[in-house]
Steps between C-alpha positions, in 0.01 A plus 500: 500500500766557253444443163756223393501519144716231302840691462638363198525145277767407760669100372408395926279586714662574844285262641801282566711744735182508706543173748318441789583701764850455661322572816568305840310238420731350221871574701645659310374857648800499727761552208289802430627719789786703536634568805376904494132312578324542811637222690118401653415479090826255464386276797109476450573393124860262577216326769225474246273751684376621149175754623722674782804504261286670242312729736824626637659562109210736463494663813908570439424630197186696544704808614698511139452737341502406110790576283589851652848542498765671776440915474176430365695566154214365281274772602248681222139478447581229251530102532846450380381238313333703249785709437559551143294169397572348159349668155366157448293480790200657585592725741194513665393211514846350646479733817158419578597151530780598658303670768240262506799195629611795716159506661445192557744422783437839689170342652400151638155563422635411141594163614294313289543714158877549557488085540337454146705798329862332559349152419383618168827697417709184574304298271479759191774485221836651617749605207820654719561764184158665581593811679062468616582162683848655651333816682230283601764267629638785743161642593434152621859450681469855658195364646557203637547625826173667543326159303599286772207675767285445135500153333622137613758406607549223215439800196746680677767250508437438131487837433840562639616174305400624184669827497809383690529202198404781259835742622715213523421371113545889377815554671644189300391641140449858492371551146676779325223590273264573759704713793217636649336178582844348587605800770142441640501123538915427593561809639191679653317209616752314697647792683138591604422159638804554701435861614137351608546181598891461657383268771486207205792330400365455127437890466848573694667302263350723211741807577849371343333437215272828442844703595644331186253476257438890603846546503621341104168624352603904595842444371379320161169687472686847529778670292703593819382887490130397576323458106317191384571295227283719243263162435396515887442904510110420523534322819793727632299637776330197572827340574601807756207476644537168616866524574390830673285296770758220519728782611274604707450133718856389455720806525525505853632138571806416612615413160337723292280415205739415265865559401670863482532436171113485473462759716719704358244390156182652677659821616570558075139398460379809659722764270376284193118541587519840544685518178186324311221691727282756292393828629177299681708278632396191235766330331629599175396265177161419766151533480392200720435401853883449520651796471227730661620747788506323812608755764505231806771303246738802483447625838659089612730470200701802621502457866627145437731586230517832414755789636530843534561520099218310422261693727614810379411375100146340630460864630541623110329231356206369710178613508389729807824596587490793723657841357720576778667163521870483577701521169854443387679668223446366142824493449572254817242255361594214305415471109181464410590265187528154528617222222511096553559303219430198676176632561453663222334815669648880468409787642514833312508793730475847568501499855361367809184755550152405356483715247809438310490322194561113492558230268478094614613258266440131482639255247527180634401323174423561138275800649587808626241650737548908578379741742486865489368736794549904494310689782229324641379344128632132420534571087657189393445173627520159352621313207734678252399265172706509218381408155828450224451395172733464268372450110144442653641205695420538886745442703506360876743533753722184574673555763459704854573834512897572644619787628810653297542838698397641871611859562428679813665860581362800593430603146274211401384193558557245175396154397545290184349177431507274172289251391542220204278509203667200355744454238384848349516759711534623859324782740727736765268648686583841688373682823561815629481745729669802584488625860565903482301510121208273597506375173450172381598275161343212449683292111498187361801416251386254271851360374451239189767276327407624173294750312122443452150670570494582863151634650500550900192539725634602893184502731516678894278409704307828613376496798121564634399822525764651222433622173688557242436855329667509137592837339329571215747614191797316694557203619607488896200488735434577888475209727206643781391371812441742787682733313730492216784219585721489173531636171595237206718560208542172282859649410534234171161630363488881303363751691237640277200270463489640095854317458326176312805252602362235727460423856263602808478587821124418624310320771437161454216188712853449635622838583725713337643362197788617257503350130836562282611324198830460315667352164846417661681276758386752803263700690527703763115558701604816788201618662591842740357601783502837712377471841502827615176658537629837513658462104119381371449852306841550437601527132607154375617379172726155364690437215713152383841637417754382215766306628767474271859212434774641355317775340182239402207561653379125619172342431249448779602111550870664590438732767272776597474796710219751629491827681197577750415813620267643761532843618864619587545098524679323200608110490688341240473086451714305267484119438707308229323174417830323328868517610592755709683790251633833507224695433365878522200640572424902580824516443645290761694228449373142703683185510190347713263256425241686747482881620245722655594841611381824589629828336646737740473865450822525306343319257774184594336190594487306830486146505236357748573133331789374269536152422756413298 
């Protein structure tokens, strides 16, 4: 028997969708049938015949098979319905009583059992928002066929009542705080009771609606290029899992699933998970049930939606991909970057294969959340807290983060966000990466309205399994997981650990965290990373360099410029933190408010980013 436990504090029971059964005896039972019914079932219950009318339902529908679409495209060892289950569910749990309704209408000798389970579940507490009570919803509608050789013919009317009721009152309020639940319940739900059940008008009538509701949430749930709205990343793969097996039932009709449009939607989908997939195949920004590798959801996802393109990146990015799969060039494949500011998600990239580096970026409120994978180590992932105080007065965003600047070329990849601290000051946060140099800067530009005591505290989150190793006389460090992964120079700190002016680069309860303080109206926080492995034991060295205004060499809170080098490599990064100015630094002169560049052998410098 399955174990109905109350699902939530629901405001009604759904006692009252469950009437007595419109079976023949109350007259109504004709209405029910459309005319793709058996006729013999239409006449035995139009001439109130109610036992033969019955017995012939089940006997028509005893060779169904349950919920296995055309091309037997929801194939796997998996039930789909515990494909990428919700963080907030146990995972467990949730498929055994999944399995447990799926058992119950595979054998009549469960008649009695299977009676008393689907009484009890229609009298617990329903809440519609409860993804729990929305999977349990289609594990009991997949079933129906198979439950009407099990349990009476009056609990199987009501059942079908109660989750007919329950898909018609989602479909006219789709809550868009809760998505998952929504897609389950006005989407999933109805178009399964119409893939099962077509022969019933009620369930027939469920289609148009499911096509719609599946149809506005892709366009309004999606950015147009596949990415969530960042608030909804946890449940991404949740939600392609289940439009994945509506796909899969209603892709073959004779009007599709849903719109091109939509279509169109879930074709993006599949580029953008492989975009967010880690090296074993979990989700970026994951460590729940959610985003664990599921190889039976790929292995649908891009049959349904996928092409050539997309097979060929799943080949690169996917676990167990075979060595001698079929390749394109790298240079035919599209970028590997990706930027919505509607969803507030970017993608940093190096390139499509598993082993180059990566940053993800989400921001969609007063939080920015950041996730950096090198090789097969994960060495950043989480929250990137910042701490600003300005004359010992904390102070708190106010607004959302908003992007000022995407760049994408195939030099870098750049973002810049700001943030409100109030009437006092502001934050421009900075993030990049450089494709060919594999390096990566990481800055926050505190920008005040006027000069005070500013201390800053910028916290990454590092990652399980990575340790930071600190030099001992300097101050940069090694970032090691399977191997070495990056070497850190805080470029606004001195080099030499004997220098006494203050600031720190050490590990932190929260990760890695940089400390810097200023007397001014600006600070400028640049942490620099070098990703290639083969440059670890490489000579390395930084130095902040004067930067001079009509031949006066400007304060810190005016503008400020470093130069990095590892091996043969050397960078040089400038930032002015007021007006933009004509300024010179190593003897160049900059009209810019942002630069990072490499030197070339010549000594001259070439510009990977310029903003001016």
């Amino acid at each position: 028997m399955i174990n109905s436990e109350p699902r939530t504090n629901a405001n009604s029971s759904p006692e009252h969708l469950v009437s007595s059964p419109s079976g023949p005896g109350n007259g109504k039972t004709v209405d029910r049938w459309h005319e793709s019914a058996p006729a013999q079932v239409r006449r035995a219950f139009r001439s109130g015949n109610e036992s033969q009318g019955w017995a012939m339902w089940t006997e028509h529908l005893a060779g169904r098979r349950e919920i296995e679409p055309p091309a037997k495209r929801l194939t796997g060892k998996s039930d789909p319905l515990t494909w990428a289950l919700p963080d907030d569910l146990d995972a467990a749990a949730m498929a055994q009583r999944l399995a447990a309704i799926d058992v119950l209408g595979r054998n009549r000798k469960h008649g009695d059992s299977a009676d008393e389970a689907v009484r009890q579940w229609l009298s617990a507490p329903a809440d519609p928002l409860v993804v729990a009570y929305a999977l349990e919803s289609l594990a009991w509608a997949r079933g129906l066929p198979g439950l009407s050789r099990c349990i009476a013919q009056p609990t199987w009317w009501s059942l079908l009542d109660h989750l007919c009721a329950t898909a018609k009152e989602a479909g006219q309020s789709v809550v868009v705080d809760a998505p998952l639940a929504g897609q389950l319940l006005a989407g999933e739900l109805p178009l399964t009771l119409a893939y099962v059940l077509p022969e019933i008008s009620a369930c027939r009538e469920l289609l148009g609606p499911a096509r719609q509701v599946l149809s506005t949430s892709l366009e309004d749930l999606l950015d147009g290029e596949g990415l969530p709205d960042g608030v909804h990343l946890d449940v991404f793969r949740s939600l392609i899992a289940c439009w994945t097996r509506c796909r899969a039932i209603g892709g073959r009709g004779r009007n599709g699933l849903w719109n091109h449009v939509a279509e169109s939607h879930y074709r993006w989908v599949v580029r953008a998970a492989l975009r967010l997939t880690r090296r074993d195949g979990s989700q970026v920004l994951s460590d729940g049930s959610a985003g664990q590798w599921c190889k039976d959801l790929f292995d649908n996802l891009l049959e349904l939606g996928g092409d050539e393109t997309d097979r060929d990146i799943a080949a690169r990015i996917l676990p167990g991909t075979k060595k001698n799969a079929k390749r394109t060039s790298r240079s035919r494949l599209p970028k590997p970057a990706a930027h919505s500011e509607w969803a507030a998600v970017s993608v940093l990239s190096c390139g499509w294969d598993r082993k180059e580096p990566r940053l993800v970026a989400v921001y969609p409120g007063t939080a920015v959340d950041v996730e950096l994978s090198c090789g097969s180590d994960i060495v950043f992932s989480g929250r990137w807290a910042l701490d600003v105080r300005w004359d010992g007065e904390p102070l708190q965003p106010q607004t959302d983060w908003e992007v000022v600047c995407w760049h994408s070329d195939s030099d870098v990849d750049y973002l810049e966000l700001e943030v409100s601290l109030g009437e006092k000051a502001r934050v421009q946060r900075h993030l990049l990466l450089a494709r060919e140099d594999r390096v990566l800067m990481l800055a926050d530009a505190v920008l005040g309205e006027a000069r005070g005591r500013l201390e800053y505290c910028g916290t990454l989150p590092v990652a399980q399994g990575i340790r930071f190793q600190p030099a001992g006389e300097t101050r940069e460090g090694l970032l090691v997981g399977k191997k070495p992964r990056a070497l850190v120079l805080p470029l606004a700190l001195p080099e030499w650990r004997c220098d006494g002016r203050p600031g720190t680069l050490a590990t932190a309860d929260r990760g890695l965290e940089l400390r810097q303080s200023a007397d001014g109206s600006a600070l400028f926080a640049p942490l620099f990373f070098d990703l290639e492995t083969h440059r670890m034991n490489r000579p390395f060295t930084w130095r902040q360099l004067t930067v001079a205004e009509n031949l006066e060499v400007l304060a810190d809170d005016a503008a400020v410029g470093y130069r990095a080098m590892v091996g043969k490599k050397q960078w040089l990064i400038y930032r002015t933190l007021r007006e933009v100015g004509n300024r010179t630094v190593l003897g160049h002169n900059l009209v810019s408010q942002m630069l990072v560049a490499e030197f070339g052998r010549d000594g001259e410098i070439d510009p990977l980013l310029e903003i001016e």
